[in-house]
Each structure stands twice: as structure tokens, then as C-alpha cells.
C-alpha positions as CSV (number, residue, x, y, z in Angstrom):
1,X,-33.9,48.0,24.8
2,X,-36.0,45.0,24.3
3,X,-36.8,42.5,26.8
4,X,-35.3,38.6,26.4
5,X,-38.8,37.1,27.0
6,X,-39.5,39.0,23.9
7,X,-37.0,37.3,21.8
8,X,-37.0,34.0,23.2
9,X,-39.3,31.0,23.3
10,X,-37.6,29.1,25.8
11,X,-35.4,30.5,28.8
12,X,-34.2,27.6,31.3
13,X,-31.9,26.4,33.8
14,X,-30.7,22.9,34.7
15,X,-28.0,21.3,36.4
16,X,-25.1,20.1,34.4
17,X,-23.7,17.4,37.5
18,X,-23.4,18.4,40.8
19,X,-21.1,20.8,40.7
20,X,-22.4,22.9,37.5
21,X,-25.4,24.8,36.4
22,X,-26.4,25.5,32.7
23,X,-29.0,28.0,30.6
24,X,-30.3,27.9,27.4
25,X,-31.7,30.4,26.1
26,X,-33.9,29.2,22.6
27,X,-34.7,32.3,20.2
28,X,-38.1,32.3,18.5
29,X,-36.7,33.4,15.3
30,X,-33.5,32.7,13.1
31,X,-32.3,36.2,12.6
32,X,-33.3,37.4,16.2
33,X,-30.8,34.6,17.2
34,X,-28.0,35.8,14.0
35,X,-28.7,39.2,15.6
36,X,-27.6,38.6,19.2
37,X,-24.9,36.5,17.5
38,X,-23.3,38.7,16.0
39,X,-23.2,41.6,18.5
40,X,-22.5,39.1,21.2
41,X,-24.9,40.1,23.5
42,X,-24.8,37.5,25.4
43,X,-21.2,36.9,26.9
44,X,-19.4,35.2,29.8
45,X,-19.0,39.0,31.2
46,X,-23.0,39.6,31.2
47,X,-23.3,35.9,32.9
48,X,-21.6,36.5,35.7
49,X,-23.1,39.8,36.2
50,X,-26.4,38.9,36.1
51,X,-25.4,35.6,38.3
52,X,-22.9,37.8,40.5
53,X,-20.0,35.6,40.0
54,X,-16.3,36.2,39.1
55,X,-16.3,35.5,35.1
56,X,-13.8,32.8,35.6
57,X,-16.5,31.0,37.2
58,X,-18.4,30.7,33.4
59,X,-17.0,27.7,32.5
60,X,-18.3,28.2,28.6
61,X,-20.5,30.0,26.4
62,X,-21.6,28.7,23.6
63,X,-23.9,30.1,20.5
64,X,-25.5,26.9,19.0
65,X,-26.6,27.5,15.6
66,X,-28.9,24.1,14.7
67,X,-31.4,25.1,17.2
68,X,-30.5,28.9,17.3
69,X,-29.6,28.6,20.4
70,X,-27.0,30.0,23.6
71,X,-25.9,27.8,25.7
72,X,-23.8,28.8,29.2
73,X,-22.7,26.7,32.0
74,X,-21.0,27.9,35.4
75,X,-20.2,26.8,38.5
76,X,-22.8,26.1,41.2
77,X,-22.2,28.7,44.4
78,X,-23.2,25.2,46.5
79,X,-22.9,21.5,44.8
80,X,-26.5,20.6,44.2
81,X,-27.9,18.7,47.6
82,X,-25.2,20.3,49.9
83,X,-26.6,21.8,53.0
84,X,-27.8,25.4,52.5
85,X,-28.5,24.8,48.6
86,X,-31.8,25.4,47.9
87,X,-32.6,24.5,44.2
88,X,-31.3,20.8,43.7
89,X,-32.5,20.9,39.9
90,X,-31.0,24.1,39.6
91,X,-34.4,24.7,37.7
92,X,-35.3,27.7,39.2
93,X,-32.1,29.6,38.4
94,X,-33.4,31.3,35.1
95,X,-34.7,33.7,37.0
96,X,-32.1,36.7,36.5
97,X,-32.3,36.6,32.8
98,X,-36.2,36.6,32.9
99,X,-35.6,40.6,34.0
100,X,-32.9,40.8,31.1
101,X,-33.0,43.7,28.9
102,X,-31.2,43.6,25.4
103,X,-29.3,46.6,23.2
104,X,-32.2,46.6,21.0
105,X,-33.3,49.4,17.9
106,X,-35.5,47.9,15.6
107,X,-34.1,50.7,13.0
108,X,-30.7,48.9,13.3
109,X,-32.4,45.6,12.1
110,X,-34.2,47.1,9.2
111,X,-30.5,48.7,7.8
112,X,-28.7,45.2,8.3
């Protein structure tokens, strides 16, 4: 297993209107990003776990290879300002990938 913060230089979260949230996650290197790529370890499934959401609620998932990048957006629990809601930005919501642990053997990369 090897950490996201490992394999990432940037890991954020940002509001995408009122009614959506979105992470990035930026990868430091090209074939750490091709890597996670290609096993799909990132997913819908793994957003809304981490997020505790139904999966329906991940609106899209997207691997964006100009910037070796994943890109995910859901819907906001609370529309951002609405009584109750607590992060308005929705730039503190990052926080449950920060913990994120990836299938990770660096045997595996050295065969492929």
C-alpha cells in the first residue's frame, strides 16, 4: 500500500456551483499517474466511500491526461451557504483522500 500524498503533488477540493463539489488529484510523475490509470484506482465506487455517499451521487470521474491528472465531482450533502453547511469553498473537503492508501507493490511497477 502506498499513501496518495506520496504520489501526488497536489490534492484539493473546490466547489463546482452551489450545488457541486470537485477534487483533483495532480500526480507528481507521468507513469505514477498511467499507473493508477490503468488499474483504475480511483473510481466513482472509492469516491463515494471515502465521501459516504450513494455512488449515484458522483456525478463524473474523469482521468485527465494533459496534466496527469483525476478529476471527480459530486454532489454537495448541503448547497454551499445553506444553513448548517460549514465549508462554503468546499476547500477543506480534501480531507478524506489525505488518509488514502493505494494498492501499491513497487515489484509490480518494475515488471510493467
Amino acid at each position: 500500500m502506498k499513501p496518495l500524498v506520496d504520489l501526488a503533488l497536489v490534492i484539493r477540493s473546490k466547489n463546482a456551483g452551489p450545488f457541486e463539489l470537485t477534487i483533483d488529484i495532480i500526480f507528481k510523475e507521468r507513469d505514477v499517474y498511467e499507473r493508477v490509470k490503468e488499474r483504475q484506482l480511483l473510481n466513482a465506487a472509492l469516491v463515494a466511500r471515502l465521501y459516504r455517499i450513494p455512488e449515484e451521487d458522483v456525478i463524473s470521474v474523469t482521468y485527465f491526461d494533459p496534466t496527469a491528472a483525476f478529476k471527480a465531482t459530486m454532489k454537495r450533502q448541503l448547497p454551499s451557504g445553506n444553513l448548517g453547511e460549514k465549508d462554503i469553498y468546499g476547500a477543506q473537503q480534501h480531507a478524506p483522500l489525505l488518509e488514502l492508501l493505494l494498492p501499491w507493490s513497487d515489484a509490480d511497477a518494475a515488471a510493467s
